[in-house]
C-alpha positions in Angstrom: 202.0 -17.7 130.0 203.8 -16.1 133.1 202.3 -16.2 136.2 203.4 -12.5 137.0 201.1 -11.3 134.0 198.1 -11.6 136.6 199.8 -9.9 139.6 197.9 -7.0 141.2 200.1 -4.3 140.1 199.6 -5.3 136.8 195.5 -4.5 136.5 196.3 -1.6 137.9 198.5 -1.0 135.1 195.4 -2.1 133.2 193.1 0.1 134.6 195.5 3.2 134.5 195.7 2.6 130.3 192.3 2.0 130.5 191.1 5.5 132.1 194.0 7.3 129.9 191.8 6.0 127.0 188.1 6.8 127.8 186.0 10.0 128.8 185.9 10.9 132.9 184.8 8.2 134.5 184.3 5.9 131.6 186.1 2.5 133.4 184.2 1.0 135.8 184.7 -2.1 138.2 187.1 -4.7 136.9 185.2 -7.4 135.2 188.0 -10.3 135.0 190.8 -11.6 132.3 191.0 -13.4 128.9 194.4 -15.2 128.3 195.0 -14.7 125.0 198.1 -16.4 124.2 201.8 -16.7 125.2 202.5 -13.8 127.3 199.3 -12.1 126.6 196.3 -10.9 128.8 193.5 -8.8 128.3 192.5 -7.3 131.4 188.3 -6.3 131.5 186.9 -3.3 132.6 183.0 -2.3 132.7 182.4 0.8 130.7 180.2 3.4 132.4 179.7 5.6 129.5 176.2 6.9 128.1 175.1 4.9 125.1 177.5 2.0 125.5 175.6 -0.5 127.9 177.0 -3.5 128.6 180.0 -2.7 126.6 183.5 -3.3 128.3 187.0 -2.0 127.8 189.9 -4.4 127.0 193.2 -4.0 128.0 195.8 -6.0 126.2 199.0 -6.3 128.0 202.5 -8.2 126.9 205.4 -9.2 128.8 207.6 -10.6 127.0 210.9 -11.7 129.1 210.3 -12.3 133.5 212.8 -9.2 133.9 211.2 -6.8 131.5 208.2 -4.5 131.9 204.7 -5.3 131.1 203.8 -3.2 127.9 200.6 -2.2 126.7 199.7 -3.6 123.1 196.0 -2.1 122.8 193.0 -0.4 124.3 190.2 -1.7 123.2 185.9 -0.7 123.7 183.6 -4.5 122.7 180.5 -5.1 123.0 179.7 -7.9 126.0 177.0 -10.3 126.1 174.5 -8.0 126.8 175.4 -4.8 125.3 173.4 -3.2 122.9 175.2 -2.8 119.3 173.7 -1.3 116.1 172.7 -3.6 113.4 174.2 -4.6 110.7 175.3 -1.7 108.0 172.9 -1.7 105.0 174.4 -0.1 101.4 172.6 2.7 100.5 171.8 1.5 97.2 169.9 -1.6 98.8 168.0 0.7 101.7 167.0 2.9 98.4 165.8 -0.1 96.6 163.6 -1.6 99.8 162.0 2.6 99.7 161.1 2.3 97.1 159.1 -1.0 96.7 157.1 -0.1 100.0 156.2 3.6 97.7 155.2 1.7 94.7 153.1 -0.3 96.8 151.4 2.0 99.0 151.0 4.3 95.5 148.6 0.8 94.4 147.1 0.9 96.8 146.0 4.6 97.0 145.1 4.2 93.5 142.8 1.4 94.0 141.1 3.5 96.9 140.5 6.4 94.8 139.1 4.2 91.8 137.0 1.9 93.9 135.2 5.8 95.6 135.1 7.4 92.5 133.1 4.0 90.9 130.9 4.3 94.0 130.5 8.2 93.7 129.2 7.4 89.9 126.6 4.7 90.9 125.6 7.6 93.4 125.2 10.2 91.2 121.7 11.9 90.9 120.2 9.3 93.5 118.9 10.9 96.7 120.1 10.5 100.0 118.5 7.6 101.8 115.9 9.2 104.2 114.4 8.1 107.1 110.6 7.0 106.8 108.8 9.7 109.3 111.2 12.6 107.7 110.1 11.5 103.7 106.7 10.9 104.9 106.5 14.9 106.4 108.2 16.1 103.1 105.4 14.7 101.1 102.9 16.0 102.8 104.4 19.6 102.9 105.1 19.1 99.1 101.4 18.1 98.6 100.2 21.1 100.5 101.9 23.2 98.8 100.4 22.1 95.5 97.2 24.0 95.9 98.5 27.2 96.7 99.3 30.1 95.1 102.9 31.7 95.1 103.5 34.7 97.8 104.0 38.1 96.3 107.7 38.4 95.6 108.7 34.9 95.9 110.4 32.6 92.9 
């Protein structure tokens, strides 16, 4: 490793790659570097952007002989430790598969809602409505006086 990789001048070479790459304002404060072999650096940048929090841009830069010029071999956007990433990618065919189990279930179920009411609605059928005892008690009574009369004129 050459001790010149981690001059000053060379993060801002860093940061200028870095901010070439990403959106206005996308590089934030320097963050540190990773030595990544023989003549290699990657030099750590916060990224500001919208969506992307915790994630940090990587620049890797090589210098190869102590007379030549630093060169930049990659910019790079990774997650950090606390960034947010999306999960894992799931094949279609697999999601498809997991939709339709949870249908087939939930279509049991339904199905042994709707049998288990209609059972009940036949048991029901032709019964009367449970009544409360002072309401059946006037019902009686009006039925039993209405016994002994005689039909208006007009009425059914």
């Amino acid at each position: 490793m050459l001790k010149r990789l981690k001059k000053p001048q060379h993060q801002g070479f860093a940061e200028k790659a870095a901010k070439e790459s990403a959106p206005a304002g996308g590089v934030g404060k320097f963050l540190g570097t990773l030595d990544e072999e023989a003549n290699v650096v990657s030099y750590r940048f916060e990224a500001n952007m919208k969506g992307y929090v915790g994630w940090e841009w990587h620049v890797v830069v090589f210098q190869g002989k102590k007379q030549a010029e630093p060169t930049i071999s990659e910019v790079v956007l990774l997650p950090g430790k606390g960034s947010i990433i999306a999960p894992d990618w799931v094949p279609w065919s697999e999601r498809r598969a997991e939709l339709e189990k949870s249908e087939t279930e939930e279509s049991a179920v339904a199905d042994l809602e709707v049998a288990e009411d209609s059972k009940e609605d036949a048991e029901d059928a032709g019964k009367r409505p449970p009544l409360g005892k002072s309401l059946r008690k006037r019902l009686i009574k009006k039925q039993e006086s209405n016994k002994g009369r005689k039909p208006r004129k007009g009425a059914k």
